[in-house]
C-alpha positions as a Markdown table, in Angstrom:
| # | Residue | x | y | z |
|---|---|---|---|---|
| 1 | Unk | 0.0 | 0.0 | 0.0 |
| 2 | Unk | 1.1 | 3.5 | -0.9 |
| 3 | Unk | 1.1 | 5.5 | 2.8 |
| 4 | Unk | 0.7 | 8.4 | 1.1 |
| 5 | Unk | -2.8 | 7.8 | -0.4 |
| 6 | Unk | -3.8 | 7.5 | 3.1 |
| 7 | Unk | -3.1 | 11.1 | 4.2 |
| 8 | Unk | -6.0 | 13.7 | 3.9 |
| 9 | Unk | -6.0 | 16.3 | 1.4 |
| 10 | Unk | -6.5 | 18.5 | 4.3 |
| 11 | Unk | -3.3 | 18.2 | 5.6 |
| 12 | Unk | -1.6 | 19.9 | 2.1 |
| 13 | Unk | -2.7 | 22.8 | 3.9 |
| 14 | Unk | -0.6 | 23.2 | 7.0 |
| 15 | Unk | 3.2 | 23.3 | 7.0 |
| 16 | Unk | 5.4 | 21.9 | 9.4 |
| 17 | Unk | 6.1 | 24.8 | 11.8 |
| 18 | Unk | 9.1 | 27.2 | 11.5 |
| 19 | Unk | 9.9 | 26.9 | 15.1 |
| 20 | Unk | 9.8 | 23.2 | 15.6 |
| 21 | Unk | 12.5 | 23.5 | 12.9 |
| 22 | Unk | 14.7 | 25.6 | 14.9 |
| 23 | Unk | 13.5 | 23.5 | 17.8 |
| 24 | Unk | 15.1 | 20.7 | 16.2 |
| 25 | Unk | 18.6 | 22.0 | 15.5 |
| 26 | Unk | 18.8 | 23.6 | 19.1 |
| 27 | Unk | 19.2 | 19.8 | 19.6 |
| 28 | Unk | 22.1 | 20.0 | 17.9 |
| 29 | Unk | 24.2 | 23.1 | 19.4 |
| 30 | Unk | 26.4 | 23.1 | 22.5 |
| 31 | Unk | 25.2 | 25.5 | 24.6 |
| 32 | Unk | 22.7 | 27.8 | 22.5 |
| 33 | Unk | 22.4 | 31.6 | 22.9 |
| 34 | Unk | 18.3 | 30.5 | 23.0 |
| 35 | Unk | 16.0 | 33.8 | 22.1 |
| 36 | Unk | 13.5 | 31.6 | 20.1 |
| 37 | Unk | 11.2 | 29.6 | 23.0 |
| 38 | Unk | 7.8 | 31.9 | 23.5 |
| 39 | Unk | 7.6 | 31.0 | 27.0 |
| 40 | Unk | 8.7 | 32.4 | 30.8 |
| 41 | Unk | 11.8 | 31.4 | 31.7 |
| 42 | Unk | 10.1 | 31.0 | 35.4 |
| 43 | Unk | 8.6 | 28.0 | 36.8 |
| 44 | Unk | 5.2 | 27.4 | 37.9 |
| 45 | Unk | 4.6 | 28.7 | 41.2 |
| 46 | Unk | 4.8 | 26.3 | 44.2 |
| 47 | Unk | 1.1 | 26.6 | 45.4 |
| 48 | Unk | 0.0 | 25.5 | 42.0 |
| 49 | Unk | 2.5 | 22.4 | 41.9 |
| 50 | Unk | 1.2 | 21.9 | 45.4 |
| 51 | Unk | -2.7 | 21.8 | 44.7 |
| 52 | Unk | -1.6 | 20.0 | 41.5 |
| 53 | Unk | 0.2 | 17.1 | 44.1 |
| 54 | Unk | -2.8 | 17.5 | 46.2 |
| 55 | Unk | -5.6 | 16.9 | 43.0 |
| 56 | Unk | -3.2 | 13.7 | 42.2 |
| 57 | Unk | -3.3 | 12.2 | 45.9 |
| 58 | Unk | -7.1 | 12.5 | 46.3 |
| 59 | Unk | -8.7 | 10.6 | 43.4 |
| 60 | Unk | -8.9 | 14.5 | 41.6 |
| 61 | Unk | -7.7 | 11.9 | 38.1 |
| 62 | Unk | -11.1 | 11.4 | 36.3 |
| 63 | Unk | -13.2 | 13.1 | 33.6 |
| 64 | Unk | -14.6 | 16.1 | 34.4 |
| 65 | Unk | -17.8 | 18.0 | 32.9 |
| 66 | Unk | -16.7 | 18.3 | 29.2 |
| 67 | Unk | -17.1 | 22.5 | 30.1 |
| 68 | Unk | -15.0 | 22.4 | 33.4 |
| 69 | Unk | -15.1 | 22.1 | 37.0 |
| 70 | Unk | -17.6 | 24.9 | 37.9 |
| 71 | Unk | -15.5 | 26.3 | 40.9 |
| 72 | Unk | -12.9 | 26.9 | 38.2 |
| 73 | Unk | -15.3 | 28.9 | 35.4 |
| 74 | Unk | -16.8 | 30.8 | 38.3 |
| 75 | Unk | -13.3 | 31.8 | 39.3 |
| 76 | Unk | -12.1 | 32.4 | 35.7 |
| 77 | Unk | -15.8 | 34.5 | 35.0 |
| 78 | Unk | -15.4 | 36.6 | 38.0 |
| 79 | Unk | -11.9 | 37.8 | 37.2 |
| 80 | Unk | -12.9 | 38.2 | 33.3 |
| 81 | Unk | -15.8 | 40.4 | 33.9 |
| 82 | Unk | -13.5 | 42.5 | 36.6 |
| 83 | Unk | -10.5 | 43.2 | 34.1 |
| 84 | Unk | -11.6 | 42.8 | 30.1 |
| 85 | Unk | -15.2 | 43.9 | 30.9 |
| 86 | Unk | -16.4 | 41.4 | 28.8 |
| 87 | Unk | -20.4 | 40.9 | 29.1 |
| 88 | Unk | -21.1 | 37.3 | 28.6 |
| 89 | Unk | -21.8 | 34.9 | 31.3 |
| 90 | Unk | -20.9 | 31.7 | 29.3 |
| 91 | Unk | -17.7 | 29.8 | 30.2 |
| 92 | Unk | -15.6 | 26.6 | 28.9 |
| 93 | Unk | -12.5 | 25.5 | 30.1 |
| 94 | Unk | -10.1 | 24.3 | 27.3 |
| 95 | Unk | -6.9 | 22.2 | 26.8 |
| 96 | Unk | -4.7 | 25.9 | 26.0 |
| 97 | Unk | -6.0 | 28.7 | 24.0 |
| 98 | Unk | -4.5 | 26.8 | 20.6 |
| 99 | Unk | -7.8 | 24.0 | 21.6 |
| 100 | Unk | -10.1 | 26.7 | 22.3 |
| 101 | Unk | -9.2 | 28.6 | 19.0 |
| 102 | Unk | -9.1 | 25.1 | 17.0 |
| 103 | Unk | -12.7 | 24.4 | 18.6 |
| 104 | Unk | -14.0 | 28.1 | 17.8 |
| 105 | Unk | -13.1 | 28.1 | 14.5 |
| 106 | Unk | -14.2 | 24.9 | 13.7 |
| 107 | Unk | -17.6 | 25.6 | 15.0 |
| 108 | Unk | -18.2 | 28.7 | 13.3 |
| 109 | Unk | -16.5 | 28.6 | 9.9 |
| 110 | Unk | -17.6 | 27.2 | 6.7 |
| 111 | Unk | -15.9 | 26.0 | 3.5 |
| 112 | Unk | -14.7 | 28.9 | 1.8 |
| 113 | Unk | -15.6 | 31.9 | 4.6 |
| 114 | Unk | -12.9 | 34.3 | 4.9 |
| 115 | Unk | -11.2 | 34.8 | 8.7 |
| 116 | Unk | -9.2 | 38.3 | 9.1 |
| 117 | Unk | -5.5 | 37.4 | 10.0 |
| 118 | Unk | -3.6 | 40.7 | 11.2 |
| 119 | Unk | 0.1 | 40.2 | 9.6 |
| 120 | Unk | 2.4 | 39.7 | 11.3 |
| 121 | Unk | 0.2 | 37.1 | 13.2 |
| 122 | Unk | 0.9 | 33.9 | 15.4 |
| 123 | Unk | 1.4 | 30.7 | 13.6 |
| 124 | Unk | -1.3 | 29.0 | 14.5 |
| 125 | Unk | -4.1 | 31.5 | 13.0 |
| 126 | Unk | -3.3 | 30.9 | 9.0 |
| 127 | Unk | -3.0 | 26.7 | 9.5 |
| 128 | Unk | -6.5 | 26.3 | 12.0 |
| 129 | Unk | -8.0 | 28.7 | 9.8 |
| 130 | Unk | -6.9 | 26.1 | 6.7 |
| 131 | Unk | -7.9 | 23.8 | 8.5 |
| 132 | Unk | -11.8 | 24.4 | 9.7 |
| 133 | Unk | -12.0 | 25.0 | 6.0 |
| 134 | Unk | -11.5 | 29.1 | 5.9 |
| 135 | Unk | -9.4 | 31.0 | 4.1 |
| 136 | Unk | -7.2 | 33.1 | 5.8 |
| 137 | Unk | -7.3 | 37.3 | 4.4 |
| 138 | Unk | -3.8 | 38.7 | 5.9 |
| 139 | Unk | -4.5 | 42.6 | 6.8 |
| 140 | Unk | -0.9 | 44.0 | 6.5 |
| 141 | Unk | 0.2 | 46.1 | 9.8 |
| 142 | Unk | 3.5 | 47.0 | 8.5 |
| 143 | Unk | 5.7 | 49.2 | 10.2 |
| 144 | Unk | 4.4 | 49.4 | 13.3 |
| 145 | Unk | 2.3 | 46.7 | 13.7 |
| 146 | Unk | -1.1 | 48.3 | 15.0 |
| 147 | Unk | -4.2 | 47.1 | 13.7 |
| 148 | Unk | -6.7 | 49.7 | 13.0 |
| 149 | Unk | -10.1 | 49.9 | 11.3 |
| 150 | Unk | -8.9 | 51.5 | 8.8 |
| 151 | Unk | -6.2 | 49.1 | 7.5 |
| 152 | Unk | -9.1 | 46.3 | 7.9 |
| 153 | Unk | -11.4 | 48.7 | 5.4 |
| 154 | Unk | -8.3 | 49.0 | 3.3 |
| 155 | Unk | -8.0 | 45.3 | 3.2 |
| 156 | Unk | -11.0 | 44.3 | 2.3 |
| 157 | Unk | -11.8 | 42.9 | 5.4 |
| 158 | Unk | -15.8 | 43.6 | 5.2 |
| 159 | Unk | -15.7 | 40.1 | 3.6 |
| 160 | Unk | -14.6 | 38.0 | 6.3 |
| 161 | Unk | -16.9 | 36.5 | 8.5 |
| 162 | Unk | -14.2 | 36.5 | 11.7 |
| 163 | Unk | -11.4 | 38.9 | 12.8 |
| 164 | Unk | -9.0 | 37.4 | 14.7 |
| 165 | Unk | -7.3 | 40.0 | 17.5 |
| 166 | Unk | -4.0 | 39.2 | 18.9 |
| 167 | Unk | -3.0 | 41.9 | 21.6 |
| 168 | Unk | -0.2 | 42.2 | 23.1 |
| 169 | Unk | 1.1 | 40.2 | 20.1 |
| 170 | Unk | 2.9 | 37.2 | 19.2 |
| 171 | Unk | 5.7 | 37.8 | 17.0 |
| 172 | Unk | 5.5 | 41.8 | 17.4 |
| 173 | Unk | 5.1 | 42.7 | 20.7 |
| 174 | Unk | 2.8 | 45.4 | 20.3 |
| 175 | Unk | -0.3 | 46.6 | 21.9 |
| 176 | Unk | -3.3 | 48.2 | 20.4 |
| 177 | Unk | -4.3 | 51.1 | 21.6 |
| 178 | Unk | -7.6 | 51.9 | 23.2 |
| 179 | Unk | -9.1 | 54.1 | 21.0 |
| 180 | Unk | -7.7 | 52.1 | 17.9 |
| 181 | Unk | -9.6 | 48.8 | 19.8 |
| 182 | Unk | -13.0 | 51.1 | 20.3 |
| 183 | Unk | -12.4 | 52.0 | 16.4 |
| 184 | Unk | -12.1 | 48.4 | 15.4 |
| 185 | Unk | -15.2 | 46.7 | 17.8 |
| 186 | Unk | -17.0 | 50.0 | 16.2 |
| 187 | Unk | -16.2 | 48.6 | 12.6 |
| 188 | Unk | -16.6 | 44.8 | 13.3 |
| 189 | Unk | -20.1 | 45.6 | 14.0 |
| 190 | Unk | -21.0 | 47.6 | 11.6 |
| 191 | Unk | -19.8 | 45.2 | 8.9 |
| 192 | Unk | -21.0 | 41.8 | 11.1 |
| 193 | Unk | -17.7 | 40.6 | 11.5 |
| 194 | Unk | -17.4 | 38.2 | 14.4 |
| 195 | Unk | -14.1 | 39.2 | 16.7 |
| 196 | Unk | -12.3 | 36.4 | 18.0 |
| 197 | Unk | -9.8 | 38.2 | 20.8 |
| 198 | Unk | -6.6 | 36.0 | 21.8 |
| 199 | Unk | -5.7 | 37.4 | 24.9 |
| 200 | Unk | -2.4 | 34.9 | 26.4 |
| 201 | Unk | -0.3 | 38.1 | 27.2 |
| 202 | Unk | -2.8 | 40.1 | 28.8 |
| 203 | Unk | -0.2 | 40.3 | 32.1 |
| 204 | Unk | 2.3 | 41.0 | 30.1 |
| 205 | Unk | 1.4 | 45.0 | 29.4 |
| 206 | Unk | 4.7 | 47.5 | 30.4 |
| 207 | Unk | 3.9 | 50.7 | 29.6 |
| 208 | Unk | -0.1 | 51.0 | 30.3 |
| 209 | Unk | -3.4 | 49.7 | 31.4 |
| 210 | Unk | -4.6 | 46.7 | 29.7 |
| 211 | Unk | -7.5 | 47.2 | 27.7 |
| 212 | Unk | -9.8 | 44.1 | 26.2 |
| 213 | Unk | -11.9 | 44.9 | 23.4 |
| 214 | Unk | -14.6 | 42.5 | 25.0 |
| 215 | Unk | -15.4 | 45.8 | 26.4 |
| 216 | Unk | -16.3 | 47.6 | 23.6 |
| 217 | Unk | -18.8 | 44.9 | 21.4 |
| 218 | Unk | -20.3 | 41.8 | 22.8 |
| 219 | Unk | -19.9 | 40.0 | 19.1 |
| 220 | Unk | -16.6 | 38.7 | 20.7 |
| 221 | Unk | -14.8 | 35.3 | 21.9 |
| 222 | Unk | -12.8 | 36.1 | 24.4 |
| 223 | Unk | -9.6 | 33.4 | 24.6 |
| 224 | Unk | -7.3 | 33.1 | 27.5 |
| 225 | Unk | -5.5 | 30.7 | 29.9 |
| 226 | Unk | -3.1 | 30.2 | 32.2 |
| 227 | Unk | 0.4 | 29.2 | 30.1 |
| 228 | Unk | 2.3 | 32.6 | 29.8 |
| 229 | Unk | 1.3 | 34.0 | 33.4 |
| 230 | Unk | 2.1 | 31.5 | 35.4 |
| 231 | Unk | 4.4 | 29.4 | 33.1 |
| 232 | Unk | 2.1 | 26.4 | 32.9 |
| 233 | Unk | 2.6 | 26.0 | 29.0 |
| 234 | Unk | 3.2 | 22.5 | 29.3 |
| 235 | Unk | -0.5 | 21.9 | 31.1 |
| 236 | Unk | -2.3 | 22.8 | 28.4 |
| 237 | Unk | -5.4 | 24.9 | 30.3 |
| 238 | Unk | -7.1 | 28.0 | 28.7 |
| 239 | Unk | -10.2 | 28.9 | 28.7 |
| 240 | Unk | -13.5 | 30.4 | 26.5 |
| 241 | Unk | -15.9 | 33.3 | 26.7 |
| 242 | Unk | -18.5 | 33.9 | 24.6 |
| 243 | Unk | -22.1 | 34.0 | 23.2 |
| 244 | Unk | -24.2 | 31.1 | 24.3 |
| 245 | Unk | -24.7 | 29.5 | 21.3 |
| 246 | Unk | -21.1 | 29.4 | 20.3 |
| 247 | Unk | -20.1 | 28.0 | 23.5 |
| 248 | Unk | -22.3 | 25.8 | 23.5 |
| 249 | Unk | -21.2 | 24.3 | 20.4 |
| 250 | Unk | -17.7 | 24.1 | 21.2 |
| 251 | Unk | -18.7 | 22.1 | 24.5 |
| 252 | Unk | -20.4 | 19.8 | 22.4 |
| 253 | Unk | -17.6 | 19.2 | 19.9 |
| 254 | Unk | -14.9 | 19.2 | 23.2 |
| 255 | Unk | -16.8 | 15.8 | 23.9 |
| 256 | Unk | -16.1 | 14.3 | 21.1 |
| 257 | Unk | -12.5 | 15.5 | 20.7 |
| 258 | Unk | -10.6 | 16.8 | 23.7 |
| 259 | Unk | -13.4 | 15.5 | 26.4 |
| 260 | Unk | -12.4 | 17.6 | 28.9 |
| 261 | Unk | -9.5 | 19.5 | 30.1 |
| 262 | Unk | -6.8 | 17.8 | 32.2 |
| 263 | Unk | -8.9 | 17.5 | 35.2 |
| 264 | Unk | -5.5 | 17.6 | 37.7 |
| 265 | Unk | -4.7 | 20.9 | 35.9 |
| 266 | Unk | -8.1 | 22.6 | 36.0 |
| 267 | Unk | -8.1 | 22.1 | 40.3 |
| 268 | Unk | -4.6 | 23.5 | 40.3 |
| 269 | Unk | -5.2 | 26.2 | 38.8 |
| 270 | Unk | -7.7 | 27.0 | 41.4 |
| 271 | Unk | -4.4 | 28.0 | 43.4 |
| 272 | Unk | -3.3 | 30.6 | 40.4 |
| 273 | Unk | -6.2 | 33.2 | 41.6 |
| 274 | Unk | -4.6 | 33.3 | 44.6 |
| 275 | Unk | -0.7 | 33.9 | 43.3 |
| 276 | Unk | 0.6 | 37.1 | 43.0 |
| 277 | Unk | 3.0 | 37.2 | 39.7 |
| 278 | Unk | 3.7 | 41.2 | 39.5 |
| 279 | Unk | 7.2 | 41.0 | 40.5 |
| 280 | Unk | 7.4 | 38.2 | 37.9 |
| 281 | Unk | 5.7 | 40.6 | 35.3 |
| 282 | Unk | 8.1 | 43.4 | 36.6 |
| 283 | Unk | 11.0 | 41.5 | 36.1 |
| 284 | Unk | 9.7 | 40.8 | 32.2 |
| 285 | Unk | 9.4 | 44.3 | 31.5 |
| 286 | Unk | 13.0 | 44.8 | 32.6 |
| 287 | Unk | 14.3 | 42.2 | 30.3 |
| 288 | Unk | 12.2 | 43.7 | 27.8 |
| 289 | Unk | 14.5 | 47.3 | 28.6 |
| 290 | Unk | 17.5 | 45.1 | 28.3 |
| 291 | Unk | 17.0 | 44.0 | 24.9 |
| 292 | Unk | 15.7 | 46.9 | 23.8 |
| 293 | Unk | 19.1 | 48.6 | 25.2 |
| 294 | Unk | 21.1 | 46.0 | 23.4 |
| 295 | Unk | 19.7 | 46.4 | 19.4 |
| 296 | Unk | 18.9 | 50.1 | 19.8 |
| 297 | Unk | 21.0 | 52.0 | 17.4 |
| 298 | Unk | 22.2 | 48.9 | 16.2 |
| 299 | Unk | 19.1 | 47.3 | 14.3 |
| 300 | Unk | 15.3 | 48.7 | 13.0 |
| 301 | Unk | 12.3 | 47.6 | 15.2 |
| 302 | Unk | 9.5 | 48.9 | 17.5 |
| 303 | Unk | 9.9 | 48.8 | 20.9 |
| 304 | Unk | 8.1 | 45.9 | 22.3 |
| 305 | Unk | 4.9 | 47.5 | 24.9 |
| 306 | Unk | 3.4 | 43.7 | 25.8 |
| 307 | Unk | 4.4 | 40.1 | 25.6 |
| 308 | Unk | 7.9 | 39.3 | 25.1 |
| 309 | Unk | 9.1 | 39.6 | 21.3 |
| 310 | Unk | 10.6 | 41.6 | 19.2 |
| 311 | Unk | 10.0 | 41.9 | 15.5 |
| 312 | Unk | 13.3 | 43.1 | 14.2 |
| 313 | Unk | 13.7 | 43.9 | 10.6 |
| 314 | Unk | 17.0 | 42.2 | 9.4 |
| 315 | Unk | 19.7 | 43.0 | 7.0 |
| 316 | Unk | 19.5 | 43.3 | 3.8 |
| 317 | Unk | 15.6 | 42.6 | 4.7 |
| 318 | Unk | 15.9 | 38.8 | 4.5 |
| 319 | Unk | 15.3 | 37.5 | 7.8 |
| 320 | Unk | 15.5 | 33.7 | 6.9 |
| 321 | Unk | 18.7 | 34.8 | 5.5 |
| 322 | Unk | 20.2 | 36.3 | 8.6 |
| 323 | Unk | 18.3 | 33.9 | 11.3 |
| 324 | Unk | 20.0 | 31.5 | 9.4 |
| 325 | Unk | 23.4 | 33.0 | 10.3 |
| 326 | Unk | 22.6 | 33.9 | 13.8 |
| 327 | Unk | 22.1 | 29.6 | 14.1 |
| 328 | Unk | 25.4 | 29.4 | 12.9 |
| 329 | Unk | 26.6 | 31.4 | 15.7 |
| 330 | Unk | 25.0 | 29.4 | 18.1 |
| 331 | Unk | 21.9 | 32.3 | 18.6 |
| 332 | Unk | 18.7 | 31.1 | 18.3 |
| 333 | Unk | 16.1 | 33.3 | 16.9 |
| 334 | Unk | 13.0 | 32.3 | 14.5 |
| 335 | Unk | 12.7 | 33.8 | 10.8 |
| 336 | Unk | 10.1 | 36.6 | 10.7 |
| 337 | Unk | 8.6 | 34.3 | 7.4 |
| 338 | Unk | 7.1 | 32.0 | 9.8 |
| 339 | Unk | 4.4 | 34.9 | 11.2 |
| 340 | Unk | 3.8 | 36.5 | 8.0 |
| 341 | Unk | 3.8 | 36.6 | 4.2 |
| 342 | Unk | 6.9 | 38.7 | 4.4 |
| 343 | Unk | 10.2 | 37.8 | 4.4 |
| 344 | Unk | 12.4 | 41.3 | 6.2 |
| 345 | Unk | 12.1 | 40.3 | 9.7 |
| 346 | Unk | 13.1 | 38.0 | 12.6 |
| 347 | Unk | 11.4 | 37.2 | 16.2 |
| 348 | Unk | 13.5 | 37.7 | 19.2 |
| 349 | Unk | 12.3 | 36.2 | 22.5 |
| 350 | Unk | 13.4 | 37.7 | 25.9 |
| 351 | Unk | 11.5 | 35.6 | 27.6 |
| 352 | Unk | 15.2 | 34.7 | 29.1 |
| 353 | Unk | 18.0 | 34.9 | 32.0 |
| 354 | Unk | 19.4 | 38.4 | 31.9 |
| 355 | Unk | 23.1 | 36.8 | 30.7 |
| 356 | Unk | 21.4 | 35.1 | 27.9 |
| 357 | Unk | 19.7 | 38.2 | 26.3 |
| 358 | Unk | 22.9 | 40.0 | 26.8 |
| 359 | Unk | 25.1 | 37.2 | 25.1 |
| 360 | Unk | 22.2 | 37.2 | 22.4 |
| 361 | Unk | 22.2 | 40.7 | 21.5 |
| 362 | Unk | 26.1 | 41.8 | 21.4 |
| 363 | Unk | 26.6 | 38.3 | 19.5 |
| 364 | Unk | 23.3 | 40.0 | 16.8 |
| 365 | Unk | 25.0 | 43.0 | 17.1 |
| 366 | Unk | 28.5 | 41.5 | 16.2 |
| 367 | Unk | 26.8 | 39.9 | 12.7 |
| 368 | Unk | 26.4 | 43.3 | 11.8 |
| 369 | Unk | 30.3 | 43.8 | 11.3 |
């Protein structure tokens, strides 16, 4: 039998993902200068590992509710409505914010509708969006990466039947302003476009307030979790906010897919509510100022105000080109190619010890000469 007749056309869709590449040959390197991983360099915090422990030794190891324990959607409802202001009541607990995305868009878009892709976006957004069936329609945000209304008329994004919203961003690091968000909701509406907001970085703001723009239109699914705030990327727990009938359907087709999420990780993260990470979130923003101390002068980009990347244009405006050299020398950084459908930049991470961001940047800096 020919294997290959057995894989689904489907899959001619998605291609093998640009960091898993660079993944692979960090494998390969004696000790890497690593600026690629997008995820804290901390460790989960010890009450969470200990409620975790606790879930494990008393019989906490069985299905749950396909939506989640209800302790943990009250929990995750009540501190929802208090900081993105978002005005629906309907909750499901999900394995990461990639499930609850792949869920989402597999419950609301057809063959052929069109899903509103900011550029540069995360990786995921174009291959799910294949995926369910959609087409992605990029809306280009080059040079400094703010989505507005305006660029989304300019696009042509009236068409699409979803905008997906990314803020702070993955690979750019920026933050959309408030009024830009009010501008946006203002237009989604208008043209019925459904908002899908992706909001992993939330704590992860530097240089102002957070603002949601759940608070602005109620046509929104609100996407978050715990894997960036309190370094549980490995646990695979997020969560969804919504209309009612889109929840619902993603409950339904979590029973049939995920089941639940991991039911040791939902009571653990019980225990997160009650963690303060600010000095953690401090401590980013001053590795953030490092970095940014490190290329300036040296290299063209906008500062980072959320998350932790930088999008940094590259020489001669071929990132793979110079990612590829910055390998070489033992630096690890991702090619800007694999977020968008340009080519000119690479992501940094600095999501890193202090030393290794230093190392990073004078070695970047030193592939200049």
């Amino acid at each position: 039998m020919d294997i290959s007749t057995l894989i689904a056309s489907r899959m001619n869709s998605i291609d093998s993902s640009g960091i898993r590449k660079v993944f692979d040959m960090a494998g390969a390197i004696e000790d890497p200068i690593n600026l690629s991983i997008g995820q804290p360099d901390f460790d989960v915090p010890e009450p969470i590992k200990a409620r975790a422990m606790w879930a494990i030794e008393n019989g906490e190891n069985r299905y749950t509710v396909t939506q989640g324990i209800q302790e943990l959607r009250d929990k995750v409802l009540l501190q929802e409505k208090s900081m993105s202001g978002i005005g629906h009541d309907n909750v499901l607990i999900t394995s990461g914010v990639s499930g609850g995305l792949l869920l989402a868009l597999l419950v609301m878009v057809n063959d052929g509708d069109k899903v509103a892709v900011p550029d540069p976006y995360f990786v995921m957004y174009k291959h799910l969006t294949r995926l369910a069936g959609g087409r992605p329609l990029y809306i280009d945000t080059y040079p400094d990466f703010i989505l507005t209304a305006e660029r989304l008329e300019k696009a042509g994004a009236a068409e699409a039947k979803i905008l997906i919203v990314n803020s702070p961003n993955n690979p750019t690091g920026q933050v959309i302003p408030p009024n830009e968000l009010e501008n946006i909701a203002e237009w989604a509406d208008a043209n019925n476009v459904f908002v899908i907001t992706d909001e992993i970085y939330r704590f992860f703001t530097y240089d102002e307030d957070y603002v949601s723009i759940a608070q602005y239109t109620d046509n929104t699914l609100l996407l978050n979790g715990f894997s960036k705030s309190h370094a549980m990327t490995g646990w695979r727990l997020g969560y969804a906010i919504g209309p009612a009938e889109i929840i619902d359907e993603m409950t339904k087709l979590q029973q049939f897919s995920f089941v639940c999420a991991p039911s040791i990780v939902q009571q653990a993260a019980l225990s997160a509510f009650e963690v303060s990470m600010d000095d953690y979130f401090k401590a980013y923003k001053a590795k953030r100022d490092l970095l940014v101390q490190g290329l300036d002068t040296h290299f063209d980009f906008v500062k980072p105000k959320g998350a932790f990347y930088a999008f940094v244009r590259a020489p001669g405006n071929c990132g793979d080109t110079f990612a590829e050299k910055a390998i070489q020398h033992r630096c690890l950084v991702i090619p800007g190619s694999v977020f968008s459908e340009r080519k000119t930049h690479f992501r940094i991470v600095f999501a890193a010890e202090d030393d290794t961001i230093s190392r990073g940047t004078n070695l970047l800096v030193s592939l200049l000469e």
